[in-house]
Structures are given as C-alpha cells and as structure tokens.
C-alpha positions as CSV (number, residue, x, y, z in Angstrom):
1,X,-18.6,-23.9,39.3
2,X,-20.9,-21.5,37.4
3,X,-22.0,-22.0,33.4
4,X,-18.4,-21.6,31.4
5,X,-16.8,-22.9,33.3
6,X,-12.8,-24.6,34.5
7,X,-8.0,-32.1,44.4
8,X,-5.1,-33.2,47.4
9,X,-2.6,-33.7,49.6
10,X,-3.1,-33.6,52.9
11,X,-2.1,-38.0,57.0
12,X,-5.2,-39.7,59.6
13,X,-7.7,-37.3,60.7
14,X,-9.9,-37.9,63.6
15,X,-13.6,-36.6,63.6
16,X,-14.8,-35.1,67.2
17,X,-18.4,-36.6,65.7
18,X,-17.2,-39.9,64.7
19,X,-15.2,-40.5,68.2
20,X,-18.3,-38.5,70.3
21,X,-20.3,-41.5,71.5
22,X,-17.0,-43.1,73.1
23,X,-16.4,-39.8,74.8
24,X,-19.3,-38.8,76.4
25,X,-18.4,-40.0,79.9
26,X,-15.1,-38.1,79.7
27,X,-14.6,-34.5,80.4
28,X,-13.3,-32.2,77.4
29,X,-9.5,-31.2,77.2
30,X,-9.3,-27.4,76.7
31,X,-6.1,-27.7,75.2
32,X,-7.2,-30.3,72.8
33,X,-7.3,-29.0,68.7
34,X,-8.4,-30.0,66.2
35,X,-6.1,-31.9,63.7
36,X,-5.8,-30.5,60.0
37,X,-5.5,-33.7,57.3
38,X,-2.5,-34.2,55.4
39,X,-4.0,-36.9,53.2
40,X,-6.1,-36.4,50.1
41,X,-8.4,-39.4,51.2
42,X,-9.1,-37.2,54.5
43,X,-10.4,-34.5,53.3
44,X,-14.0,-33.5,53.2
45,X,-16.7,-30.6,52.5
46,X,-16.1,-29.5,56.1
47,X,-12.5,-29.3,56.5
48,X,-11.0,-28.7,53.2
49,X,-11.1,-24.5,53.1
50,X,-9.3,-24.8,56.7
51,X,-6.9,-27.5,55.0
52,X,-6.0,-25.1,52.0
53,X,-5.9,-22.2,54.0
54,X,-3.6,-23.6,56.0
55,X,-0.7,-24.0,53.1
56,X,-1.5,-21.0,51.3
57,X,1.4,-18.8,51.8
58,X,0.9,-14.7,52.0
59,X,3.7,-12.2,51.3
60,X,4.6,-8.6,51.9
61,X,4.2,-8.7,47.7
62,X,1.9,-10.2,46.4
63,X,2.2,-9.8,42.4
64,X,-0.9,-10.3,40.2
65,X,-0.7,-10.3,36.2
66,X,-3.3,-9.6,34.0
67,X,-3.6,-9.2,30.1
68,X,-5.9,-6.5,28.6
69,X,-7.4,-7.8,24.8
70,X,-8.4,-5.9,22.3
71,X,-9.1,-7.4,18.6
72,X,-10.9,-6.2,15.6
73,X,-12.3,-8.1,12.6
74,X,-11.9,-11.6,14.6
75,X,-12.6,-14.2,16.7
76,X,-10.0,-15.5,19.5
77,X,-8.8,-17.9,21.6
78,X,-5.9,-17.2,24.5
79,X,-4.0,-19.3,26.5
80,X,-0.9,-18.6,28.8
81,X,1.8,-21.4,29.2
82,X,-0.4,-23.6,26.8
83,X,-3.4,-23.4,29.2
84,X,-6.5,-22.4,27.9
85,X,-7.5,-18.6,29.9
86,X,-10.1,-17.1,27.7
87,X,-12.4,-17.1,24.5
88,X,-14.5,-14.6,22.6
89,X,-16.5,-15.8,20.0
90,X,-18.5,-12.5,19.5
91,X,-17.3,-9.2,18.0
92,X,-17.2,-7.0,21.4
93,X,-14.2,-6.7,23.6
94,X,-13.6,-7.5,26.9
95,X,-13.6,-4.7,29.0
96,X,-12.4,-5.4,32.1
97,X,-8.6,-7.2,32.2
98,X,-7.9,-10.7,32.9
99,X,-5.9,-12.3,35.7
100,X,-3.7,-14.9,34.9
101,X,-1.6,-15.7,38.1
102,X,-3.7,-19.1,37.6
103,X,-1.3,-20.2,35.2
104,X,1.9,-18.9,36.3
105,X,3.2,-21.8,38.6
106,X,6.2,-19.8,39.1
107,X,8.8,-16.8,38.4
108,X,10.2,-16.8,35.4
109,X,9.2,-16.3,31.2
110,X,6.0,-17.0,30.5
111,X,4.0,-17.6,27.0
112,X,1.2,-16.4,25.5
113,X,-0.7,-18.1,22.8
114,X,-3.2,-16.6,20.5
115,X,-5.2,-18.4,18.1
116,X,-7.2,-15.7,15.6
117,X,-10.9,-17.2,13.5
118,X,-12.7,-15.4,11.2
119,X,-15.7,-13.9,12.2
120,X,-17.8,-15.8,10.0
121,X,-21.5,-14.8,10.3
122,X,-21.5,-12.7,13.4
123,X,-21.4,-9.8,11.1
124,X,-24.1,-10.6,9.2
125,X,-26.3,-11.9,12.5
126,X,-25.4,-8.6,14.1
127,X,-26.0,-6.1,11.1
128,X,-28.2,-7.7,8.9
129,X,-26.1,-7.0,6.0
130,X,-23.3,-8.4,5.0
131,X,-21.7,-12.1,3.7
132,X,-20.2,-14.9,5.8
133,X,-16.2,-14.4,6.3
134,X,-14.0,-17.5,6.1
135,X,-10.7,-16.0,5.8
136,X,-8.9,-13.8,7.7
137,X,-8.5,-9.6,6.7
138,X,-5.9,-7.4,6.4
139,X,-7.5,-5.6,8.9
140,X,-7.9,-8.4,11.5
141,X,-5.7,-7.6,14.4
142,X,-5.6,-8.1,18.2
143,X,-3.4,-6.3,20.8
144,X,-2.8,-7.3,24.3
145,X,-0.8,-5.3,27.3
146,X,0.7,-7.4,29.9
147,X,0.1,-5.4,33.2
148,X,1.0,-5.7,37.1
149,X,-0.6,-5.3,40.2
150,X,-0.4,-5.7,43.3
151,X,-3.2,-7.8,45.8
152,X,-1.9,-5.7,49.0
153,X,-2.3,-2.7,46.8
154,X,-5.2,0.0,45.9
155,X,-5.6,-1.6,42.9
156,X,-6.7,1.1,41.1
157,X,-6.2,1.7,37.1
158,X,-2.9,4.0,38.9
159,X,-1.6,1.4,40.5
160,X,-1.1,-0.9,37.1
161,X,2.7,-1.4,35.9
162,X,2.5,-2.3,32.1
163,X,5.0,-4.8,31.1
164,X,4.5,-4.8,27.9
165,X,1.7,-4.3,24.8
166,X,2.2,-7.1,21.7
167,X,0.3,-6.4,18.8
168,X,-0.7,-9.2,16.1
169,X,2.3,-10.0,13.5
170,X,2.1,-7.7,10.5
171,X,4.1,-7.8,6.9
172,X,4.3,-3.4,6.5
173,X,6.2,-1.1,7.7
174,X,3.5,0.5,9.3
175,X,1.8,-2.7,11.1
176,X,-1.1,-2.4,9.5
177,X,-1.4,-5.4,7.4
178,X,-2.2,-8.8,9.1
179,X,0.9,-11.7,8.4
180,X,-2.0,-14.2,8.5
181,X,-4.6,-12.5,5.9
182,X,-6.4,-15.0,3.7
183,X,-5.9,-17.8,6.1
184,X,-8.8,-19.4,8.2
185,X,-6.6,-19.5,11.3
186,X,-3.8,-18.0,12.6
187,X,-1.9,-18.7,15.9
188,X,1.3,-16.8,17.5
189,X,2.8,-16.9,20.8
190,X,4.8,-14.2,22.8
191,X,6.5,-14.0,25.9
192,X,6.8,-12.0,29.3
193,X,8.6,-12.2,32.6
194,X,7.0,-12.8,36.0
195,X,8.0,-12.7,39.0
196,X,6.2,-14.1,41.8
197,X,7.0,-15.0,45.4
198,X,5.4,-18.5,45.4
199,X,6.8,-21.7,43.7
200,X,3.7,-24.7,43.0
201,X,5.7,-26.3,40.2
202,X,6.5,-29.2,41.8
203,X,3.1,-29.6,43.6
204,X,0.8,-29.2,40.2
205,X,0.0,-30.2,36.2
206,X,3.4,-28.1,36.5
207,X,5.3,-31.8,37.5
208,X,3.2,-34.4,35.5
209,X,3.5,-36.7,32.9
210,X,3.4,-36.3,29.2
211,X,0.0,-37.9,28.8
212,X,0.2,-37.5,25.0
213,X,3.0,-40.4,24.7
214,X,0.1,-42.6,26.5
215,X,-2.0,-45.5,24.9
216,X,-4.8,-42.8,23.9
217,X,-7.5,-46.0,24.2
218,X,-6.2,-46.3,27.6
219,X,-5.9,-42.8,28.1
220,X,-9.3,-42.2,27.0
221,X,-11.3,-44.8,29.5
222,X,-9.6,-43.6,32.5
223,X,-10.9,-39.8,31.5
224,X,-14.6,-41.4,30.6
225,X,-14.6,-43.0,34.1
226,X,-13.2,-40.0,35.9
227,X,-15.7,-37.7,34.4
228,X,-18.3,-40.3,34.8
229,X,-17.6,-41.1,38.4
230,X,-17.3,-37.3,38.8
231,X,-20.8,-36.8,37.4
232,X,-22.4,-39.5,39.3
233,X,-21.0,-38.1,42.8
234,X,-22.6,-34.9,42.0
235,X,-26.1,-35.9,41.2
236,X,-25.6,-37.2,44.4
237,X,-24.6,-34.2,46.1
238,X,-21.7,-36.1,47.5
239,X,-19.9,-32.6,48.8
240,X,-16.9,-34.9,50.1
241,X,-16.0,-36.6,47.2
242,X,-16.7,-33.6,45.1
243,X,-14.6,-31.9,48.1
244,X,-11.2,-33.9,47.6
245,X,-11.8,-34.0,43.7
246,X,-11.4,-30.3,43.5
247,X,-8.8,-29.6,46.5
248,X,-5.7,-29.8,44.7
249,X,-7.3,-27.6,41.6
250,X,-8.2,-25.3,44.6
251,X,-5.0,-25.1,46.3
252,X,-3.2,-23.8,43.4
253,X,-5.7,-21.2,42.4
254,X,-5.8,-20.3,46.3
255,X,-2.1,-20.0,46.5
256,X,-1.7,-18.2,42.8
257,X,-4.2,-15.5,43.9
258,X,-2.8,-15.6,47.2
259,X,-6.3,-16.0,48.9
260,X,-7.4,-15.3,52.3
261,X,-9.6,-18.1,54.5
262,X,-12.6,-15.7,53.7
263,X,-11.8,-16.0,49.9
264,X,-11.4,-19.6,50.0
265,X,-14.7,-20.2,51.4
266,X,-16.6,-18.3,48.9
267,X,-14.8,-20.2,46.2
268,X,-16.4,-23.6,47.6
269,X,-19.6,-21.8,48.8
270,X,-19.7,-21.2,44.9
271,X,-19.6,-24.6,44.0
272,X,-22.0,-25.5,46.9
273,X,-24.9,-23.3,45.4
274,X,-25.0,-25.9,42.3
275,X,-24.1,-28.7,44.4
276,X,-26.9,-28.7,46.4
277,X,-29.6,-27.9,43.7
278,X,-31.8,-31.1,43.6
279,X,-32.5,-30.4,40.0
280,X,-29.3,-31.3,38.9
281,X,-29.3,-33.4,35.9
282,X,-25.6,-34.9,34.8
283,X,-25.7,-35.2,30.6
284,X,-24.3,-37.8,28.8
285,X,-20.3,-37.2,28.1
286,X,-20.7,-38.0,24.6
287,X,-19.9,-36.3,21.3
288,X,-16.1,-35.3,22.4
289,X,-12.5,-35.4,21.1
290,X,-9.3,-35.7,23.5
291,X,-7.0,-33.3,23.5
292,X,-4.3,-31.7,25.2
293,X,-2.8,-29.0,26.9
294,X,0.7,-27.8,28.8
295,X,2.5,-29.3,26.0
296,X,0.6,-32.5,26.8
297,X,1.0,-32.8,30.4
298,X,-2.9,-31.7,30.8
299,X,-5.9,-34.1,28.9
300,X,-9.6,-32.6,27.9
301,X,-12.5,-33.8,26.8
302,X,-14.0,-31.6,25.0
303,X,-17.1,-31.4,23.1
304,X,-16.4,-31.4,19.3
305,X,-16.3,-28.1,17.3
306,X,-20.3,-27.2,16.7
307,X,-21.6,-24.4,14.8
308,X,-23.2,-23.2,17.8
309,X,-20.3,-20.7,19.6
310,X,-21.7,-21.5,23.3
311,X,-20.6,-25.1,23.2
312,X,-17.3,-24.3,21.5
313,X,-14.2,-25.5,23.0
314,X,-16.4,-26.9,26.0
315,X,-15.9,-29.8,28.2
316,X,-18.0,-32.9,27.9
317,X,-18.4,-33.1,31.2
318,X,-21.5,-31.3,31.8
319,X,-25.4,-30.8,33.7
320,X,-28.2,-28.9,33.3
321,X,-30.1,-27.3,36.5
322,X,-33.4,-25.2,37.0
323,X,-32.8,-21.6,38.9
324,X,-35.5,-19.5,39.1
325,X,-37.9,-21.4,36.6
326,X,-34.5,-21.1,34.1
327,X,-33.0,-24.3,32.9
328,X,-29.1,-23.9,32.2
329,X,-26.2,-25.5,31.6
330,X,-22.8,-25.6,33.5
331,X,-19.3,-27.5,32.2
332,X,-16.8,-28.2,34.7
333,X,-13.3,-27.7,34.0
334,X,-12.1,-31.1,34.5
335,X,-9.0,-30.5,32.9
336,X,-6.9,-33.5,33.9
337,X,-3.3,-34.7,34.7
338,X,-1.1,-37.9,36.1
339,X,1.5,-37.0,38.6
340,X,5.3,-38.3,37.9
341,X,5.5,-39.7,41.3
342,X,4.3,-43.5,40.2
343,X,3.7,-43.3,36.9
344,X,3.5,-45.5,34.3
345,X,2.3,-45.4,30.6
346,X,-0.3,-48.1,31.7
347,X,-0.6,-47.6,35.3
348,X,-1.3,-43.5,36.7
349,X,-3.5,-41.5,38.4
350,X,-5.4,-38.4,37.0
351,X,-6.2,-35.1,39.3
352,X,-7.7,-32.1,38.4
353,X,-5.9,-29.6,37.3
C-alpha cells in the first residue's frame, strides 16, 4: 500500500495449470468451474479478489460513517474503537471527511478517541515569527461531526445525515476555554451509534486475544519475524504470499465498505504497483517500541517518537522505492492480532489486521 500507510480463510483448490499436462488427451467439460479456496494456505495473487468477492455481502442499505475534523491551535491524533484512523501533525485541516466503516465491525456504540499535542514549532516554521509551544492554550480546540451516508446513494454533501458534532471539553460556560490548557497532552473519548447491516466481529481483531497479558519477549520475536518474513517475501515480489498475508485485512475492509469485484481489484492492483517495482529496498525494522491497540487485542511496531513529524507514529515495517527518478518511502500497516480459536499465551498465531 502507498507511502502512510495501514490475510484468510478460505478448503483444496485445484489449479487448471497445475493439473493441464495430465489433461491434455482429454476433452474439456463445459460444465466444469472453477472451484473458489476456502483455506487461507490456498489462496494466491490470482484468485484472492474472486475469493473475497465472493463473501462480501451487498445490501439494499449500505450505511457509510464518516467524521469531519476541525481543530485550531493543535496537533491530533484520532482513533475510532481504539484503532488508530488518522493524524495531522501540521496546522491545516482536513478538508474532505473521513470514512470509518473500517473500524466498525458491527451495529452498535462506537468510540472515538482524541489525543490533542501542542503545536510546537510549526508555528514558528510556518510564520517565521513566533516561539516553540509545549503546552496546550485556552484556545486549542478540535470539533468533529459524525455524519451518514449512504454507498447506494448520490452521495452528495445533501445526502449527509449528521449524527452528531462533539466539540473538545471546556471549563466555561461559553465553551471557550480548553479543560486541558497548560498540559502537553490531552486525550478524550466520545461515543456514537451505528448501525450497519453486516456483522465481522467474530471473523476479525474484533474476536482475538488480549496480546498485552502475553510474555512481551515472546510477543515481540514473533512480530520481528512476521514483519521480517513479510519484508523478505516482498523484495521478492512473492505476490502469493504477500496475497494470503493481506486477505483477511482485505476482506474486512471489502465487506466494511461493502465493495464491488471492480473495487476489490483496484485495491490489490494498488498493492501490485509497489510490488512489482524491482527497486524495492525492505529497511531494517529497527528503532521501534510495541504497542497496542483495540484495548490490547491488536500489537504494533512502531517506530519510536522522532522529532521529524513524517516518521511519527509509523510502523517499523518499512521500504524505500525509486518512481520516476524519486526515492520514497512506504510503511505498511502491519497491525497485528492472535485469533482465540487455539490460543495460548505461548503458542498463537498473528494475522493482519
């Protein structure tokens, strides 16, 4: 997936290539199709968008829930159900508003976290004027709106249902005063009601283990190696393996955004494009801390806290590639968790998120 940035389920599978040199004397079976896998270890760069396609459900309403951010005198952080959604380390807004049916996993109330940062030198940088803030202002403030659509819909700015607009805490009457002023951080969580047509709870990081009661030395080699093995495979170009690492992270964002076949496709086309770039270079996953997400069902590594903004709150797991004489850098969003089903503190299995 592209700079900034964020595997399966599916029994035998028979290849018409693999079985074609025993079959050439016999004639072809027009009724004969071709078999979907239902095991992760059978899926592959060629079949999986016809695999995932295949589950996705569609509905006569199809609900999609977005947050619109504004925030003055700040920097921020947002996560919904403890998963991490967006950043803004610079002083401009976003303008356009942010889906989120990535983290729902199902109806019902959902959170959303904010964690507020002073601006620090950005001011300075941007206006040449000015001294570094460490603290948090009166006047610091961010204000989000909670609003609905619909993917069968126009999907116009007319067609939005607000749910709801939440404003940072305040200590006045009037709201203007920030509850967290003089503080270097600040962090408060809300809550809104979805309702969606889909349930992935059970078939997600939604239904895994609390990886934070885990030896964290044992935790911690079985991420190196998965991020390790991960980076390896892709130097390689090994679409298959890369294939059946991302197919359950796919399948959730495919059925959350209730995505066509077409849709699907461009989504691994996407991750194709870097893929097969033969300048590929994995880095060195180095330089990281754990930590956790979903209330420590989801483990990251992520690059420690630098005073460089672009490699904040990164993941380790990283390359560099050449596009158009322009060296660059992509992290992947190997956010990771251990299914219930067979678990043990000493014995599980990690899959992307």
């Amino acid at each position: 997936m592209k700079a900034h940035i964020l595997v399966g389920l599916l029994a035998s599978f028979c290849f018409m290539s693999s079985c074609a040199q025993h079959q050439k004397q016999q004639p072809k079976n027009p009724k004969t199709t071709t078999t979907l896998p239902t095991a992760v270890e059978d899926i592959n760069s060629g079949n999986m968008v016809a695999a995932i396609s295949a589950k996705v459900k569609r509905y006569d309403e199809e609900p999609l829930y977005y947050i619109r951010i504004g925030k003055e005198n700040c920097i921020i952080e947002v996560l919904v159900n403890d998963m991490p959604v967006y950043k803004s380390y610079e002083l401009s807004n976003l303008a356009s508003p942010l889906r989120i049916n990535g983290s729902i996993l199902n109806s019902g109330i959902q959170t959303v976290t904010v964690r507020m940062y002073p601006v620090g030198d950005l001011i300075k940088e941007a206006y040449e004027y000015g001294e570094t803030i460490t603290q948090l202002g009166d006047a610091s403030t961010v204000s989000i709106r909670v609003i609905q659509l619909d993917k069968q819909g126009a999907m116009g700015l007319n067609d939005e249902v607000e749910l709801l607009e939440h404003q940072s805490p305040t200590t006045d009457a009037n709201g203007e005063v920030f509850a967290g002023t003089g503080l270097p951080f600040y962090e408060y969580t809300f809550e809104f009601y979805a309702k969606v047509p889909y349930d992935i709870s059970q078939n997600s990081w939604g239904d895994a283990a609390d990886l934070s009661t885990v030896d964290q030395d044992i935790l911690e080699q079985k991420m190196l190696d998965y991020y390790k093995s991960f980076l390896k495979e892709y130097k390689k170009g090994n679409k298959d393996f890369i294939a059946r690492k991302y197919y359950q992270s796919f399948y959730v964002q495919a059925q959350a955004y209730y995505k066509s076949k077409e849709e699907i496709q461009e989504m691994w086309d996407e991750e194709l494009e870097l893929l097969n770039n033969p300048t590929v270079k994995p880095q060195p996953v180095k330089d990281y801390e754990l930590v956790f997400y979903a209330h420590g069902e989801i483990a990251f590594l992520r690059l420690k806290t630098k005073d460089d903004f672009f490699y904040r709150n990164e993941c380790a797991g990283m390359v560099k590639a050449i596009e158009y004489g322009e060296e660059y850098e992509t992290f992947f969003g190997l956010y990771l968790y251990a299914p219930k089903k067979g678990y043990s503190k000493k014995e599980f299995t990690l899959i992307m998120s």
